[in-house]
Each structure stands twice: as structure tokens, then as C-alpha cells.
C-alpha positions in Angstrom: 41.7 -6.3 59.6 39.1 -7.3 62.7 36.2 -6.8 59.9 38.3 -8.6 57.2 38.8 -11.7 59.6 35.0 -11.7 60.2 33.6 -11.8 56.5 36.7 -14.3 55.9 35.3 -16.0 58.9 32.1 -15.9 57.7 32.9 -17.2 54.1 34.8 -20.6 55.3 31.5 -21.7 57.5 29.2 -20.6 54.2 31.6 -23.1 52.3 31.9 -25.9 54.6 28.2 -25.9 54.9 26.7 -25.4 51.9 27.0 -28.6 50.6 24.7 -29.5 53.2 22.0 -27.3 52.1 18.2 -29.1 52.9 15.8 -28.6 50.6 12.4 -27.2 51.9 9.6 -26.3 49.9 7.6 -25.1 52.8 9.9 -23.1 54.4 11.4 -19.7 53.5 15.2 -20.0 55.0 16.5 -22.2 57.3 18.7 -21.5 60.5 22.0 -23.9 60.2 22.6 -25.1 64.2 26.1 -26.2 63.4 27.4 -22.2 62.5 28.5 -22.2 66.6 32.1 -22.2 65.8 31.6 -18.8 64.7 30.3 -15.4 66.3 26.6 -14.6 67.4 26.6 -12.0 64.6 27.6 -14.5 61.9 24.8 -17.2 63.3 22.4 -15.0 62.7 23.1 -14.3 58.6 23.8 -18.3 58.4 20.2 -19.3 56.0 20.0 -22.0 53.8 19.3 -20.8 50.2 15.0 -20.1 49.8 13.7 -22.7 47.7 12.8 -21.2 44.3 10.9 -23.9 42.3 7.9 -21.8 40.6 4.5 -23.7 39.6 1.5 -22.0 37.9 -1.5 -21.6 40.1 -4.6 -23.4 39.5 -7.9 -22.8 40.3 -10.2 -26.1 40.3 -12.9 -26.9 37.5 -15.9 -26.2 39.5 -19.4 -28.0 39.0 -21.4 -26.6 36.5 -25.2 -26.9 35.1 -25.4 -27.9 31.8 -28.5 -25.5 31.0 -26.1 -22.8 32.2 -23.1 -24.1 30.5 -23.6 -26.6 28.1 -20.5 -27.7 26.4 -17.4 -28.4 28.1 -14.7 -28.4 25.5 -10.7 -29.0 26.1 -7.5 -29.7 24.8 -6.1 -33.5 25.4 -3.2 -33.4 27.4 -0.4 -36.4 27.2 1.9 -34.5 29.6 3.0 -36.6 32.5 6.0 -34.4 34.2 3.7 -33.3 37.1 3.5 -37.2 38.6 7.0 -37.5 38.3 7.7 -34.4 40.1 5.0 -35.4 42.5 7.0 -38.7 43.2 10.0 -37.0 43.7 8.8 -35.1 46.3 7.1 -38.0 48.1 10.3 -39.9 47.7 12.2 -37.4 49.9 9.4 -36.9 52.3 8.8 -33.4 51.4 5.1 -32.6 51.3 4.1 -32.0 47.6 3.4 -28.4 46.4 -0.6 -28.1 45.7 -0.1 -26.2 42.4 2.7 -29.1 41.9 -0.4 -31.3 41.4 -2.1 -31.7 37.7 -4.1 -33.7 38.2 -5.1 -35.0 34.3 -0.9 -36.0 34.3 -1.2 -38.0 37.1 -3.4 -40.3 35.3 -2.0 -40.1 32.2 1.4 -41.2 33.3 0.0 -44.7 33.3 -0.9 -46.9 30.1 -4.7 -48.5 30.0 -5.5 -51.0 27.3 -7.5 -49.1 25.5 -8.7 -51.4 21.9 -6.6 -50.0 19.0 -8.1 -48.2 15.9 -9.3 -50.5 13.2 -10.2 -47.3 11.0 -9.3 -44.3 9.4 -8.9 -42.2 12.5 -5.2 -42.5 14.5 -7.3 -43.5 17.5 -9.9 -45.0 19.1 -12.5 -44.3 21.4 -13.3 -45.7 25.1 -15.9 -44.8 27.1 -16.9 -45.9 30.6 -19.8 -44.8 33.0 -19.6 -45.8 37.4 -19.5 -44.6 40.6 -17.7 -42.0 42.0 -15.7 -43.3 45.0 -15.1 -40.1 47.4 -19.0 -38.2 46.6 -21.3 -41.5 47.1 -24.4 -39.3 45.1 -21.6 -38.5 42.1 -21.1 -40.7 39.1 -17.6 -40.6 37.1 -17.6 -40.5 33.1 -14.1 -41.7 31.9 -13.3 -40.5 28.3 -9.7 -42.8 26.8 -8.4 -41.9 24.0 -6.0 -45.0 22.3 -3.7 -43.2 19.3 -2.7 -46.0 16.7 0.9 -47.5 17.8 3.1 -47.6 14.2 5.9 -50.2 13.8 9.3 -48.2 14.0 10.5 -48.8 10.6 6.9 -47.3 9.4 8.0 -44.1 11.0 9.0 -40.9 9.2 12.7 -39.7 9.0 13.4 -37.6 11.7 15.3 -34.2 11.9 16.3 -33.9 16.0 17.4 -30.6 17.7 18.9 -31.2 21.3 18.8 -27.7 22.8 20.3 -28.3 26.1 21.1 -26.4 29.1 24.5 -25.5 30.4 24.1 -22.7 32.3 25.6 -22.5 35.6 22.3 -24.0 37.3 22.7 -27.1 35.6 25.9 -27.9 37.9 24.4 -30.7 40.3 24.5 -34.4 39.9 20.5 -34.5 39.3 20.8 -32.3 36.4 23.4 -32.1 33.4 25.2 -35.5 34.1 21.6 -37.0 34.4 20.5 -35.3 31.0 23.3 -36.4 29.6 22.9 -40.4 30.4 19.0 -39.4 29.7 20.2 -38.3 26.1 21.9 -41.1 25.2 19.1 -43.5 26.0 17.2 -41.8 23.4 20.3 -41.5 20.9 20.4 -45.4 20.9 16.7 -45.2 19.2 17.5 -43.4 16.4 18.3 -45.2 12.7 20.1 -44.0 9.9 17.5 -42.0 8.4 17.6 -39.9 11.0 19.3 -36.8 11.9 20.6 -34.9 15.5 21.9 -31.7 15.8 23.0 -30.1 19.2 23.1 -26.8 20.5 23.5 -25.6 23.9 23.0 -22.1 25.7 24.3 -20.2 29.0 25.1 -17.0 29.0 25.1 -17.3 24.8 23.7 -20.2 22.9 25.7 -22.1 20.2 25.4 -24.8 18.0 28.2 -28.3 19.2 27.0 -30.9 17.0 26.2 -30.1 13.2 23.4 -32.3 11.6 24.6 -36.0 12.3 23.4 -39.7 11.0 21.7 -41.5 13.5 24.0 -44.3 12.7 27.2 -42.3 13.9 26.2 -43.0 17.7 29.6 -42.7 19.1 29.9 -39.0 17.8 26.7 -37.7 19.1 27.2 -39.5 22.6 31.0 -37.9 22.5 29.7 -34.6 21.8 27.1 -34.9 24.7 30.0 -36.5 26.9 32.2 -33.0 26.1 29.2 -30.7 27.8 29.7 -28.5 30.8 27.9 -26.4 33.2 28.5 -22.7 33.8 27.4 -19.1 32.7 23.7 -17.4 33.3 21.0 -19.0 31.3 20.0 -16.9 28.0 17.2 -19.0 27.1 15.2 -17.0 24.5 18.5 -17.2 22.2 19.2 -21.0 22.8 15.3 -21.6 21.3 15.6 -18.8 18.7 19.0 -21.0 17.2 17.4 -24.5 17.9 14.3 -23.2 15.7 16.8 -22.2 13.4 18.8 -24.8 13.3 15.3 -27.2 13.0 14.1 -25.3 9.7 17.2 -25.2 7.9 17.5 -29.3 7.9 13.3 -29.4 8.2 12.4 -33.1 6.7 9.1 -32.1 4.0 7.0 -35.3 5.9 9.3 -36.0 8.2 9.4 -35.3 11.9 10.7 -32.1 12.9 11.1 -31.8 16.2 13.4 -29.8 19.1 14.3 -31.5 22.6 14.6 -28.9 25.8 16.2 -30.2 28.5 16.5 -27.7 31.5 15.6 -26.9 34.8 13.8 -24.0 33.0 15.7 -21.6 35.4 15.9 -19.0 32.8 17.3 -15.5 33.6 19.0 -14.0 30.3 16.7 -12.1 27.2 13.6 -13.5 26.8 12.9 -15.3 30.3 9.7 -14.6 31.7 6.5 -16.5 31.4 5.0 -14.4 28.9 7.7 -13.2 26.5 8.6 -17.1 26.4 4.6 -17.8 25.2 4.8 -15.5 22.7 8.2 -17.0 21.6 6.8 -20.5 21.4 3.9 -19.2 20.2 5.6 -18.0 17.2 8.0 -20.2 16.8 5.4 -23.5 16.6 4.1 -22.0 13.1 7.3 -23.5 11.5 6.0 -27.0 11.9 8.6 -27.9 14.3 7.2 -30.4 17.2 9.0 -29.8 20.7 9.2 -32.0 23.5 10.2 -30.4 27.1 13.2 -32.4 29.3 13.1 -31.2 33.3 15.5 -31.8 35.5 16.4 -30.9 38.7 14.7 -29.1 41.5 15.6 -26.4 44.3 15.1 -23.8 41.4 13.0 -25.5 39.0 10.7 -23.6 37.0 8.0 -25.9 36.4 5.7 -22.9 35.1 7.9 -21.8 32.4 8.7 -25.6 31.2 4.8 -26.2 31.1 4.5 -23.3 28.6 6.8 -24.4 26.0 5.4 -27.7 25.8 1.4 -26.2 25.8 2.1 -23.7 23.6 4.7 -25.3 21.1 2.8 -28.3 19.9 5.0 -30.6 22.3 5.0 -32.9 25.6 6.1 -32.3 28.8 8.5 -34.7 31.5 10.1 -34.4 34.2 13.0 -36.5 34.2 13.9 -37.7 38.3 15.9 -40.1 38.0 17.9 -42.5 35.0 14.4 -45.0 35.2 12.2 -42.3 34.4 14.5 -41.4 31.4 14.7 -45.0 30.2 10.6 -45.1 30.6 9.9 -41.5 28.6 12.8 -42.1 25.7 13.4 -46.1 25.6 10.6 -47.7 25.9 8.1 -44.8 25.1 10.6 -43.5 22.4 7.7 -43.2 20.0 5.0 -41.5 21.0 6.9 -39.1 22.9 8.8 -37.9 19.3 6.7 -39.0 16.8 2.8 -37.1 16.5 0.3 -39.2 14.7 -1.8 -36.3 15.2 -1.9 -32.6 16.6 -4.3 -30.2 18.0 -6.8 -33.1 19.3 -9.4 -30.7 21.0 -12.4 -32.7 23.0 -16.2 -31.1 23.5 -19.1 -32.9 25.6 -22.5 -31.9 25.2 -24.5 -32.9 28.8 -28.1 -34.2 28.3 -29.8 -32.1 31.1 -32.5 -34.6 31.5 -29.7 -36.6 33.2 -27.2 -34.6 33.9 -27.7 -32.1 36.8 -24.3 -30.5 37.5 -21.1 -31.7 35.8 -17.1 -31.2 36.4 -14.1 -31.7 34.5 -11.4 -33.3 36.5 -7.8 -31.6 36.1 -7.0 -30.3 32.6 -7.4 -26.7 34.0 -4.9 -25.1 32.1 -6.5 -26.9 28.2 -9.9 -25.7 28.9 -10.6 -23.9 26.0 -14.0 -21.5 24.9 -16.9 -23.8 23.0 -16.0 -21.7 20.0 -12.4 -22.6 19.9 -13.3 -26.3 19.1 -14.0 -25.5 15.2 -11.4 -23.0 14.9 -8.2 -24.6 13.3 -6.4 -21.3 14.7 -6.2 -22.5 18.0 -3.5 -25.1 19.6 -4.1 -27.9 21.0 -2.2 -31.2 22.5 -0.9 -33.4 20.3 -1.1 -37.5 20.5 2.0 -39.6 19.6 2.3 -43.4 18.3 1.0 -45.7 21.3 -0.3 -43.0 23.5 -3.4 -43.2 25.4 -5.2 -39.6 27.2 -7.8 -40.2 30.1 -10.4 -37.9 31.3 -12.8 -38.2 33.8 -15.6 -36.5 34.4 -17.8 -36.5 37.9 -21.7 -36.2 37.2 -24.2 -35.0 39.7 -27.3 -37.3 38.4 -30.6 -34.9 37.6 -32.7 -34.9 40.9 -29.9 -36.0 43.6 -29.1 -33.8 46.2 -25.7 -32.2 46.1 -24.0 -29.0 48.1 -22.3 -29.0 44.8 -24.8 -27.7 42.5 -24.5 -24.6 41.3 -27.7 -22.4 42.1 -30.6 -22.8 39.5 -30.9 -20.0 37.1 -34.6 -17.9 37.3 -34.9 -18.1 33.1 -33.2 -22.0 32.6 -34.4 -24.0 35.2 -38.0 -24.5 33.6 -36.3 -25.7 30.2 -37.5 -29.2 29.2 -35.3 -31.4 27.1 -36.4 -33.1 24.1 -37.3 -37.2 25.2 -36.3 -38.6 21.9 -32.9 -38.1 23.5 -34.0 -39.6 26.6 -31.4 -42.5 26.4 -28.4 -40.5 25.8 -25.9 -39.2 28.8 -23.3 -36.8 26.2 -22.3 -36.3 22.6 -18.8 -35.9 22.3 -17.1 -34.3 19.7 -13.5 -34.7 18.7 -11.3 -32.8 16.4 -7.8 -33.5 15.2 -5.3 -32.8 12.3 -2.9 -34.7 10.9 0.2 -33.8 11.8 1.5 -31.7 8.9 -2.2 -30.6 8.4 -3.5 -27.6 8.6 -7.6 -28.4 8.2 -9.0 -30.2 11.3 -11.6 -33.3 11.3 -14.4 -34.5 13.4 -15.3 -37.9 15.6 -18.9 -37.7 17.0 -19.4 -40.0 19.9 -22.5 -41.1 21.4 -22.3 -41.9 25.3 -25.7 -44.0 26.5 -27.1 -43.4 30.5 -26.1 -47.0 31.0 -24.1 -46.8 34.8 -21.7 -50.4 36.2 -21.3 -50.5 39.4 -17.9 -49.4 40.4 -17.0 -53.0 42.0 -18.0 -54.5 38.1 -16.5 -51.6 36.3 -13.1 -52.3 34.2 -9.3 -52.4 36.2 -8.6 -49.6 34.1 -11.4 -47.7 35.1 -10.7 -48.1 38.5 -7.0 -47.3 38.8 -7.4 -44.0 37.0 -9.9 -43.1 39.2 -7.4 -43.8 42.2 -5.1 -42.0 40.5 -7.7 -38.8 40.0 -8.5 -39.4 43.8 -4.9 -39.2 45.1 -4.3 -36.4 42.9 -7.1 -34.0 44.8 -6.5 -35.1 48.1 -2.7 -34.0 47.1 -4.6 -30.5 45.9 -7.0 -30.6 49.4 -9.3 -30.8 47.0 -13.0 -28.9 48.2 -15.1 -31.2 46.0 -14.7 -34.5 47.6 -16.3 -35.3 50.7 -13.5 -38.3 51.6 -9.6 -38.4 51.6 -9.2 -41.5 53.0 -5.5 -43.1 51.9 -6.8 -46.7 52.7 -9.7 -46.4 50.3 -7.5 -45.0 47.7 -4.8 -47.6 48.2 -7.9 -50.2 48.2 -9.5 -49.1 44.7 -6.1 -49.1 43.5 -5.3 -52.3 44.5 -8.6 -53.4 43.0 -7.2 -52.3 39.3 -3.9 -53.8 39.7 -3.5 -55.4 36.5 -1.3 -55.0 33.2 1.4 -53.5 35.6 4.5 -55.4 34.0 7.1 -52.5 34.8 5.6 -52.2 38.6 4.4 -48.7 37.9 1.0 -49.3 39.4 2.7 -50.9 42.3 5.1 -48.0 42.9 1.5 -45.7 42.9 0.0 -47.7 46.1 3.7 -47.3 47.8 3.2 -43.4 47.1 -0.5 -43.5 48.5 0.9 -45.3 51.6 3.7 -42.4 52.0 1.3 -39.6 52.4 -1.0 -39.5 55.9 
């Protein structure tokens, strides 16, 4: 009885408290003072639950020498679920996670006016050549991509999946009754022509909602409306039905596509980061487009939601509160669910006579081999209606003195290049396929050695390189020689301009937040 009185004992103070529970990313456990009213022996067991959010590590692009190395080829990347995360944890003044930080999502969570295509590409091509702000002997190269934005009722039918979550984990105010507000937002976009299907997994997966118009609104919100948390999470067998699901109604030029939305906390079958590539992997040569929902956080498994969306021809969001959904599926409905083009792949050619050392910033996980670029077998990021992708590269000029520089090479450092080229900085290449292609085709870019000044350069040019600069001070970045928030909040400041939802506002009151 003494021993049944303790655990019972024990139990009421684990109860009262752990609604109470702080989260901390930095710490392990916490002790919980307010466990007094209970013995010494039970103080000692009282921890707060560990926090278990998971993020992929990344090593940094370093510098490299373009007679060493010289093509630098990547996929484009139009995630943006790693800013949103990163602004939840500023929010809460929690210090963000360094492998939290991507820092090629950061910037391209925010829209530059880019010109539209005029041709017969889906998008145009912006480059821009300044300084670099936190090396003062670096130069930045900015790369924008601007994908052609297609009136709504130009769009193709669409076949929707919603494979959602209900596993026990999903039982907090942050997740399933935010996802289900979320889905709604995007249910309001859909037309007649279109159809939703639902089907949800926990400890089993299982299909709620048959193919549905997009006109019967009130059905498809009801069914969402009737969800409810609670089982493990069999994930694996929720995507296996959703894929199923997806080809049995698939549109022949339509848009096929499944919508995730978990906290990725996946624990049943198929679960870990690798068996879920190769699902993905498998499961994108159906045609089927995905796009990746996150919510949550405690346990949220960044690493395995990244996965699905790089390896299943999809995007990636994190979803932290009802704004963010109304940003991602209202007013961004179409290009995050309809691809005007898919595996866009990127590959810069350095002119050494320019070009002494070069790095790519962020995009670590899309760096690809220079012999993936012409091989239609390998995936790639896929560009929707409206979206723009940034990428910035910094530049070492030839003959400027950098601890950066990798170490000349005894057989390359003699190698002369050819002066009829003299005037040229890069050649980029881009390749792309239409989205129910299967044959990819080529942009060739020429980028002059023509250098602004930053203080001339475009607004656009300088807030993404804010952006970039935030992004690796969050990383305690090794490659830049100042952190210094007042300069970053300065440059932003400098490119605060087509900012008509506040967005570039809400950046400088993040850059203020973090000493």
C-alpha cells in the first residue's frame, strides 16, 4: 500500500504539471521546482519531456577554385518551411537550432519582382553582380529565377489527395485543429473541375472522403471538421493509400498532386529517413506532384518532412500559425499546387580569369554531381505558377587576398584562360521539363564582369542578401568575417520595398530579436 500511495502520488503531480511542460530545444530535461508537495524521491524523477524535433545536419558549401572545380551545378529549391520554423522559434525566444537554418529557404520565402517571361520558356532570368556586405574583398552573384504566373481559370483540372495525420501526436492546439482551419483555406480555392479526396492514418490509414467536386465545399470542410487525433502514426501505409488513391482518379494533363500534413513524427512501418526516400522515391514515378504541410513542434521531424518534399517532386512549409496558412494556400494557392515546370537543375561555369574562389550559398542538400545536370534520371525541384528561386553566390575576385581560398593546386595553378572570354564572369546553364515531360531542355545564360556597387544595386538585391546574412549568423557561419545585427537590420532596411503584406517588415523585427 505505502509503495501504491507513492506511484499514485507521483502520477497526480505528473498530471497537474504536465500541461505546463516548457519547451527547450537546448536543454535535455528539465527539473519542475513546483514538485515540493511531494517526497524528495519523487522530485528527483519530476523531468519535463526531452525535446525531440529532428533536423538534418548540414555541412556548409565551402569556397572552391574554379580550376579545381569548375562547375557548380544544383537543384532550385522553392521550399520555404525552414524560415517559418526559424520565426517560430525567434517568436518564443528560443534560440534557433543551427541545422534548423537553410539558408536558400530563408530567402526564398520572400517574393522579388523579378520581369516575367515574354517567351517560350515558363521563366525568366535575373541576374545581378555587387558587393558582399560581411567579407569587404568578396563580391555576391545573385541568380532569380521568375516562373510565368497563369490566370486561374488557365489552370489544369486538378485531382487533390489530403493525406492527413491523426495519430496521437497530432493532439495539441498547434497541430490538427490548425491543419484543419489551414485546409479549408485551401478548399475555398478549388473550382468545379477539380477533385479532393481525403485519407487519414494513425495506427492504420484509411480513406474519409471519396473523390469530391470542388464545388461541394461544405462536404469536404464537414469531413475535415469530423477528424480526430489518436493512435501511433503508420506513415508508410497512409502514403502508400494516398498514392493509390492519386492514380486511380489521375487527371491525363491535369494536376496530380497529394497534400501531407504532419508533424512528420512517424513511428509505424516504413518510418525512418531512409526507407521513407526510397518510398518517395518510388512513389514520384507515378506523376503524382506532392506538397509537404508541417505543423507543430516539441517532436517535429523536420528531417523526415524535408525528404518527402526533395525526393517526391514537391514543396515544403511549415505551417506556424493560421497567417502562414492563409499566405502558402490563399494567396500563394498557385504556385504552391500547380508546377509549370519540374526538375529545374542550375550549373555555373566560373571564368578563372576572374574568378579566384567561389561558394554557393545554402542549397546544401540540391547540390548535385556536374554529370547529373544532363541526365533526365535525376530529380530535381520543381517551380510553380508565380514563383520566384534566388541564389547567391559569394566570389573571391582573381588576385584579392582571402583566408578563404582554397590552396593552389601544383598541376592547375599555371593554367591560362582563353582572353576572347575576357569579359565574361559565368555561363549558366539551366534545364527543365515540362511538367508531364519526361525529356529535359536547356537555357544558356551569359553573366558579364560588370560589378554595382552595393549602395546602387537593386532593393531586391539587397534584401535577399540580408536575408542570406541573417541566415549564417543564425548557422555561426565560419565564412563571414561580421555578424553584426545592426548592419543586417540596416541593408534590410535599405531594400524595404514591395512589402504590401509586411513580410519584409516582420524580417527586421526578427533581426532585432536575436543579440
Amino acid at each position: 500500500m505505502r509503495n501504491l500511495n507513492f506511484f499514485m502520488m507521483a502520477f497526480l503531480v505528473l498530471t497537474i504539471f504536465s500541461c505546463n511542460k516548457a519547451y527547450a530545444p537546448d536543454q535535455n530535461y528539465e527539473t519542475v521546482d513546483s514538485a515540493a508537495a511531494v517526497t524528495d524521491a519523487v522530485q528527483e524523477e519530476m523531468y519535463i519531456e526531452p525535446n525531440s524535433e529532428s533536423y538534418a545536419g548540414l555541412e556548409e558549401n565551402p569556397f572552391e577554385s574554379p580550376l579545381k572545380e569548375p562547375l557548380s551545378t544544383f537543384s532550385i529549391d522553392v521550399d520555404n518551411a525552414s524560415y517559418t520554423n526559424i520565426r517560430r522559434f525567434i517568436n518564443e525566444g528560443q534560440k534557433v537550432p543551427k541545422d534548423a537554418v537553410r539558408v536558400e529557404e530563408m530567402i526564398n520565402f520572400f517574393k522579388y519582382k523579378y520581369p516575367e517571361p515574354d517567351g517560350q520558356h515558363p521563366f525568366a532570368i535575373n541576374t545581378e553582380y555587387s558587393d558582399c556586405p560581411w567579407n569587404t574583398n568578396s563580391r555576391l552573384l545573385k541568380i532569380g529565377l521568375q516562373g510565368k504566373n497563369i490566370p486561374m481559370a488557365n489552370l489544369p483540372a486538378t485531382n487533390l489527395v489530403f493525406l492527413v495525420d491523426v495519430s496521437g501526436s497530432m493532439d495539441e492546439p498547434n497541430k490538427l485543429p490548425l491543419l484543419k482551419e489551414s485546409m479549408k483555406i485551401l478548399v475555398n480555392e478549388l473550382r468545379s473541375i477539380d477533385k479532393v479526396s481525403i485519407v487519414v492514418y494513425a495506427g492504420s490509414a484509411g480513406v474519409v472522403l471519396e473523390p469530391t467536386s470542388g464545388n461541394n465545399k461544405d462536404e469536404i470542410m464537414d469531413a475535415f471538421d469530423d477528424l480526430h487525433a489518436g493512435g501511433s502514426t503508420a506513415g508508410g501505409e497512409g502514403i502508400e493509400l494516398a498514392y493509390k488513391l492519386a492514380q486511380q482518379n489521375f487527371i491525363k494533363e491535369g494536376n496530380n498532386r497529394i497534400v501531407i500534413a504532419t508533424d512528420g513524427d512517424f513511428n509505424v512501418g516504413s518510418s525512418t529517413d531512409d526507407d521513407m526516400m526510397k518510398l518517395i522515391e518510388e512513389k514520384r514515378k507515378s506523376g503524382v506532384f506532392l506538397t509537404v504541410l508541417g505543423f507543430g513542434m516539441g517532436n517535429y521531424k523536420d528531417s523526415k518532412m524535408e525528404i518527402l518534399a526533395d525526393k517526391g517532386n514537391g514543396n515544403y512549409a511549415y505551417i506556424d500559425n493560421i497567417q502562414e496558412a492563409n499566405r502558402f494556400l490563399g494567396k500563394e494557392f498557385k504556385g504552391s499546387m500547380f508546377a509549370i515546370a519540374k526538375d529545374v537543375k542550375i550549373q555555373i561555369e566560373f571564368n578563372p580569369k576572374h574568378v579566384q574562389a567561389y561558394r554557393l550559398i545554402g542549397y546544401e542538400n540540391r547540390k548535385l554531381n556536374a554529370e547529373d545536370f544532363k541526365n533526365d534520371a535525376i530529380d530535381a525541384g520543381e517551380l510553380g505558377s508565380g514563383h520566384s528561386v534566388t541564389a547567391l553566390y559569394e566570389i573571391i575576385p582573381a588576385g584579392v587576398e582571402s583566408t578563404y581560398v582554397p590552396s593552389d593546386l601544383k598541376y592547375t595553378k599555371t593554367q591560362k584562360t582563353d582572353a576572347n572570354y575576357s569579359d565574361e564572369l559565368a555561363t549558366v546553364k539551366f534545364r527543365y521539363k515540362k511538367p508531364d515531360g519526361d525529356k529535359s531542355l536547356e537555357i544558356v545564360n551569359v553573366i558579364a564582369d560588370r560589378k554595382t556597387d552595393l549602395q546602387n544595386s537593386s532593393p531586391d538585391f539587397k534584401f535577399a542578401t540580408a536575408v542570406s546574412w541573417f541566415g549564417l549568423k543564425l548557422r555561426d557561419s565560419k565564412y563571414i568575417s561580421s555578424s553584426s545585427s545592426s548592419d543586417i537590420k540596416k541593408l534590410a532596411k535599405s531594400g524595404l520595398y514591395n512589402d504590401e503584406d509586411g513580410y519584409r517588415a516582420e524580417f527586421i523585427r526578427l533581426v532585432d530579436a536575436v543579440n
